[in-house]
C-alpha positions as MATLAB code, in Angstrom:
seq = 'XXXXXXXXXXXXXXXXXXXXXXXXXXXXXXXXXXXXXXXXXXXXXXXXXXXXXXXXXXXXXXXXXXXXXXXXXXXXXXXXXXXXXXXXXXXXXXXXXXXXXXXXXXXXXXXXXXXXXXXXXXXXXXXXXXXXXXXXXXXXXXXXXXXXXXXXXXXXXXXXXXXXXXXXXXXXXXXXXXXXXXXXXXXXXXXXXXXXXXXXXXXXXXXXXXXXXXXXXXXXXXXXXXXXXXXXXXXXXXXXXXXXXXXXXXXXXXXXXXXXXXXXXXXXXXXXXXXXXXXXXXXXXXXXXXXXXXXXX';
ca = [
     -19.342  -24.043  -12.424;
     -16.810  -21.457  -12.532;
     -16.192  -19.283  -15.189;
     -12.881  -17.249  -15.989;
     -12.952  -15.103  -19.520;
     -10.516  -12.153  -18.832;
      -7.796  -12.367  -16.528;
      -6.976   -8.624  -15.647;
      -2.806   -8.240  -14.473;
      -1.175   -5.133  -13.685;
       2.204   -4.865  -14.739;
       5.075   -2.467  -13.297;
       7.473   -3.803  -15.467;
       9.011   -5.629  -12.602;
       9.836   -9.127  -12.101;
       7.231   -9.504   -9.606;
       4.716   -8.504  -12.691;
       7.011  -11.200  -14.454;
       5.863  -13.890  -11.786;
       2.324  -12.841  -11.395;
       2.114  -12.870  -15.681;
       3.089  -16.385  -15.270;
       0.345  -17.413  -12.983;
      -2.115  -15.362  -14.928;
      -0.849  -17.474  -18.049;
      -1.434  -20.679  -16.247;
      -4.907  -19.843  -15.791;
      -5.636  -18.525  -19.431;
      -4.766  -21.635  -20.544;
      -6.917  -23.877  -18.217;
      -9.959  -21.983  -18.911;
      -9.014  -20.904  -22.452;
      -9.301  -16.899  -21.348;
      -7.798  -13.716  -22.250;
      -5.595  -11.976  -20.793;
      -5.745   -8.470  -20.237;
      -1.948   -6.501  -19.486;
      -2.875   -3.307  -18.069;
      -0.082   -0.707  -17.002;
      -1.308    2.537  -15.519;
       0.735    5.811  -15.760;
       0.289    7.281  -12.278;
      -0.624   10.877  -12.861;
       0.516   14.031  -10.521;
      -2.756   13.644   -8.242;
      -1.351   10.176   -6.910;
      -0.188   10.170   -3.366;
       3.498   10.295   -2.768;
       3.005    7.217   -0.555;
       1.245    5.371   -2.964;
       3.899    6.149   -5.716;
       6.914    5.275   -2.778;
       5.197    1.765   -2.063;
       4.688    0.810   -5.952;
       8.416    1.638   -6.603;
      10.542    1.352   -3.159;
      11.473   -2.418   -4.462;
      11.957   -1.215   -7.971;
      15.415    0.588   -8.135;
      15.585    0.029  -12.002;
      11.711    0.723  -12.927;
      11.949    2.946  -16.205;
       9.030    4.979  -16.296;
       7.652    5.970  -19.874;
       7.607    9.859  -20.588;
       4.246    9.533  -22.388;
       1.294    7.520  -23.408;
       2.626    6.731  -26.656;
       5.820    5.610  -24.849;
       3.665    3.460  -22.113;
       1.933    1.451  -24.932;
       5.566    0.795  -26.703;
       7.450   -0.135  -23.688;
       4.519   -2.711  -22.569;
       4.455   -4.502  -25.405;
       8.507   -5.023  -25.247;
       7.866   -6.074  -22.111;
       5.737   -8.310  -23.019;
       7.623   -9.375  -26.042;
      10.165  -12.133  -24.421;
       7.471  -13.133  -22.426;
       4.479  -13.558  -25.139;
       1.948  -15.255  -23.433;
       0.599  -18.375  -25.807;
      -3.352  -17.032  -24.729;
      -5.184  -14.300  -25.969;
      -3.443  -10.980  -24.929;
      -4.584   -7.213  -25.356;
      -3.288   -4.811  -23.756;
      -3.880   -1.279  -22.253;
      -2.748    1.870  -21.056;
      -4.228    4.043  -18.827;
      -3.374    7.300  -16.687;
      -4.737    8.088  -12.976;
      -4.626    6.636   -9.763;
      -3.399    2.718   -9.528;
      -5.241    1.124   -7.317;
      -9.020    2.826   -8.593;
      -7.572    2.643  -12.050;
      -7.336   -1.255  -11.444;
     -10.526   -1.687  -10.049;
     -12.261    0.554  -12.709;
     -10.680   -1.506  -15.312;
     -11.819   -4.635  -13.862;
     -15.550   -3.460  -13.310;
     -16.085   -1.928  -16.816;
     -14.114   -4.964  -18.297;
     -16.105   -7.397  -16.968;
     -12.981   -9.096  -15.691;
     -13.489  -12.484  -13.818;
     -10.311  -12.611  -11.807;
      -7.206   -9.886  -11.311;
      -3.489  -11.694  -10.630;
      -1.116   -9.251   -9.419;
       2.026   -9.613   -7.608;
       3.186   -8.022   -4.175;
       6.061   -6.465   -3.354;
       8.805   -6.507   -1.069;
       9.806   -9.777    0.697;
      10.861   -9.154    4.502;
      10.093   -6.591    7.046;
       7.762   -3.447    6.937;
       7.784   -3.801    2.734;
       6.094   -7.634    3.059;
       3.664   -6.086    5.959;
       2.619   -3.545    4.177;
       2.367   -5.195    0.968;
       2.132   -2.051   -0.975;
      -0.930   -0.017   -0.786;
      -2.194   -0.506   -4.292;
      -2.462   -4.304   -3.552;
      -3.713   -3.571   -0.498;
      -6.766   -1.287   -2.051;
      -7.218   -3.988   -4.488;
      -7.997   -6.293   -1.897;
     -10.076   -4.321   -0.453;
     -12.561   -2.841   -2.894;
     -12.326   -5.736   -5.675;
     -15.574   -7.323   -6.569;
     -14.377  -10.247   -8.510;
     -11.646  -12.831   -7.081;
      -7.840  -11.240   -6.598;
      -4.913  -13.559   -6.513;
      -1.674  -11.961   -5.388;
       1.662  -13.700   -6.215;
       4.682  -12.918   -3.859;
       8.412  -12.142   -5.423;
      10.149  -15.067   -6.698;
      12.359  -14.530   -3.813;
      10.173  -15.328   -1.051;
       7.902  -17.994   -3.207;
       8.154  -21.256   -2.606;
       5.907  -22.538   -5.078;
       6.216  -23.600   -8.810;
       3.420  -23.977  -11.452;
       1.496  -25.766  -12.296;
      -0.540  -25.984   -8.527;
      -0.213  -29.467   -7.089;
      -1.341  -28.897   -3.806;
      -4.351  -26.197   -3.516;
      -5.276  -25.555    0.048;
      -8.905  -24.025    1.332;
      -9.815  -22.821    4.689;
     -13.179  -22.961    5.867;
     -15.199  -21.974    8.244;
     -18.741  -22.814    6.700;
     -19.727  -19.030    5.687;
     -20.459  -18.519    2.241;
     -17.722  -16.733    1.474;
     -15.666  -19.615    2.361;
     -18.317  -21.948    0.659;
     -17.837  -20.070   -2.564;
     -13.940  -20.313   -2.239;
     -14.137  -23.916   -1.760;
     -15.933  -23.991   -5.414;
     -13.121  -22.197   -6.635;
     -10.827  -24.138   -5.626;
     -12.301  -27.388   -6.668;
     -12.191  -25.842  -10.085;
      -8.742  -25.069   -9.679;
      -8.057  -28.325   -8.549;
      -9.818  -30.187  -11.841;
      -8.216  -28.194  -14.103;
      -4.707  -28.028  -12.569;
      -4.902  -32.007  -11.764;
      -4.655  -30.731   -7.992;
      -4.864  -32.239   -4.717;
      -7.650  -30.118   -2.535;
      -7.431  -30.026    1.257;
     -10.362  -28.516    3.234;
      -9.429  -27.249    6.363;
     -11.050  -25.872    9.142;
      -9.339  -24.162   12.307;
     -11.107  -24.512   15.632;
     -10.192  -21.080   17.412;
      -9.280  -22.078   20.626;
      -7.422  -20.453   23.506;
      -3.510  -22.026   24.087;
      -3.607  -25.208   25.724;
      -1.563  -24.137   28.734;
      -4.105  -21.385   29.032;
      -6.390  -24.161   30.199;
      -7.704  -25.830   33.556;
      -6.267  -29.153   34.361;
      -9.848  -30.414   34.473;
     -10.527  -30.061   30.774;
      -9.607  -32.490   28.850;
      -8.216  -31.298   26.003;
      -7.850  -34.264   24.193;
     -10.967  -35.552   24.587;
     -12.131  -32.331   23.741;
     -10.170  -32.325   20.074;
     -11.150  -35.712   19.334;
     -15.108  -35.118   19.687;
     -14.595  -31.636   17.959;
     -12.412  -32.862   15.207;
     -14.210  -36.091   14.496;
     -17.458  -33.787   13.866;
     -15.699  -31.010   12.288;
     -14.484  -33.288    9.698;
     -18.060  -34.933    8.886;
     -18.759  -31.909    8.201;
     -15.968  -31.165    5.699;
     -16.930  -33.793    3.901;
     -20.165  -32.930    3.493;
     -18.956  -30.304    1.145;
     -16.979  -32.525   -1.037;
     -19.835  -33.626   -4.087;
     -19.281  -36.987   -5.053;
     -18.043  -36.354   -8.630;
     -15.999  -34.326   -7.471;
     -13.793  -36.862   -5.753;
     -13.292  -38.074   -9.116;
     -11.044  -35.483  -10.204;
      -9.151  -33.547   -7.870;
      -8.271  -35.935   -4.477;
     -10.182  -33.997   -1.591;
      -8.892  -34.524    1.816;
     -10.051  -32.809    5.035;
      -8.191  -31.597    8.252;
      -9.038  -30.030   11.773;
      -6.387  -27.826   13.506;
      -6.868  -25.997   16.719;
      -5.448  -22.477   17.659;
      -5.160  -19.019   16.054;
      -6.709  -19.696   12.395;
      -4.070  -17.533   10.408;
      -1.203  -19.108   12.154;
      -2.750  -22.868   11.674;
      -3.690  -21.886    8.218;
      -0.069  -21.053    7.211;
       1.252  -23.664    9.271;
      -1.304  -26.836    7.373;
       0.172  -24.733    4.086;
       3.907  -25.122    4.700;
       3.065  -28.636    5.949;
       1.154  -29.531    2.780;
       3.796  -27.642    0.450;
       0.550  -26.026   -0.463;
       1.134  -24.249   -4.133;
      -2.081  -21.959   -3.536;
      -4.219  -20.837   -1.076;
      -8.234  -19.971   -1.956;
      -9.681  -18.145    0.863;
     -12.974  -16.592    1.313;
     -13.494  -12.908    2.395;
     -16.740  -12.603    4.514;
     -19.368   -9.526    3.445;
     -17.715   -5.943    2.046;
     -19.315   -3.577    4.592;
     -17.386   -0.661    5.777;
     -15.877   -2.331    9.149;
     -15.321   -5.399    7.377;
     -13.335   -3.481    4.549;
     -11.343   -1.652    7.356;
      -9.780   -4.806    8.492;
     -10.278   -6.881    5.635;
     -11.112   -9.397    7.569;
      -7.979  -10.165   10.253;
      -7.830  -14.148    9.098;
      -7.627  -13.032    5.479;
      -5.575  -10.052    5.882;
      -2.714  -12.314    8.026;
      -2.078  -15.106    5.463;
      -2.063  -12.569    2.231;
       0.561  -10.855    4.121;
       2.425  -14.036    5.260;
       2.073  -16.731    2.747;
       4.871  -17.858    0.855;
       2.342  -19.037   -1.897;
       0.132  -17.406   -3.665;
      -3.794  -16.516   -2.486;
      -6.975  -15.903   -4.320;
      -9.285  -14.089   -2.209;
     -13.173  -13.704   -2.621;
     -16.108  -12.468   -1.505;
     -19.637  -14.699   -2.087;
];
């Protein structure tokens, strides 16, 4: 069963901390958990790059001239906004991104929202690096919520979508999202993405259709394997094959679906897998026009 107590978000200040806020809010209230608003004060030792990505979409961004000052203006901030769940909230100098994961670890946090910024080009790539560290390094879920601008979704989720491909990572997402689903009064598709090369790419003497009825039909006994009874009760579970590059057919099934949130599994933390965060993953964070919770079994 899953469990979410504290709901860690890092605000900027920014409307994209607006939107993630929201989302974290949602949450709060389904599982009746506290959220935790933490703003950090990035000290002299910070990278210039890291302090350029945080800010480049944030022309107006006041930044507070002390502590004192930080704890004053974040709880204006929050003010118009007043969450209707448990909220504390904290100040803290250093570097972002360890500062955020620090937080999270000593807090006992269960799951950090935070929004990304930029919506087009090199900014949306890059996602900023903080987010991207957070990704990274987190040891608890991580959902990050793209600018209002480049959203397409509204709350609450409706449509929660969640690639698999039968690791445990992915197993452990699924979970999540069934969760999600109950709570949320969701629809849950499972979807799995056969990795195959371009059909044109092919010999005339395969038969590719035979070939993605056998796989599919099997593929999607298996999906349903997954799907406990009870929990077809609550949250509408349906299951779909696709063939071709997963991140592309994953974003595709999500547009399709008008997915409102995508709950993806992150396979293993060792040091190669951290360096590409997993290339699957790492794609549809970057690309999605909903938000994604990541995590790691």
């Amino acid at each position: 069963m899953t469990e979410i107590r504290k709901v860690l978000c890092p605000v900027d200040f920014s409307e994209t901390s607006h939107d993630a806020l929201e989302h974290a809010v949602a949450i709060a209230r389904w599982y009746d958990s506290e959220i935790i608003a933490l703003y950090v004060r990035a000290t002299p030792m910070v990278d210039t790059a890291t302090l350029f990505t945080m800010t480049a979409a944030l022309p107006n961004l006041s930044e507070p001239e002390d502590r004192a000052a930080a704890e004053e203006h974040l709880r204006a901030w929050l003010e118009p906004r007043r969450p209707d769940v448990p909220t504390r909230t904290v100040v803290a100098e250093g570097s972002v991104a360890a500062t955020i994961l620090e937080t999270a670890k000593s807090r006992g946090v269960d799951l950090i929202v935070m929004g990304t910024h930029g919506s087009s080009g090199f900014e949306r790539l890059v996602l900023g690096s903080v987010t991207e560290k957070v990704l990274r390094k987190a040891t608890c879920p991580v959902l990050t919520v793209p600018p209002a601008s480049y959203s397409t979704v509204k709350l609450p989720y409706t449509r929660v979508l969640c690639p698999l491909d039968f690791s445990e990572s992915s197993k452990a997402a699924l979970g999540f999202a069934f969760s999600l689903g109950k709570e949320s009064d969701a629809a849950v598709t499972l979807l799995h993405v056969v990795d195959t090369p371009d059909s044109e790419h092919l010999t005339q003497r395969f038969d590719w259709s035979q070939y993605q009825k056998a796989v599919g039909e099997k593929v999607s006994s298996q999906l349903n394997q997954l799907v406990p009874d009870e929990v077809r009760l609550w949250c509408r579970p349906s299951v779909q094959v696709a063939f071709g590059k997963p991140y592309r057919e994953i974003l595709s099934v999500a547009a399709t679906e008008k997915a409102d949130l995508i709950v993806i599994g992150v396979r293993g933390r060792n040091p190669i897998e951290l360096a590409i965060f997993g290339s699957t993953t790492n794609q549809v964070v970057r690309r999605a026009t909903c938000p994604v919770l990541t995590l790691a079994a």
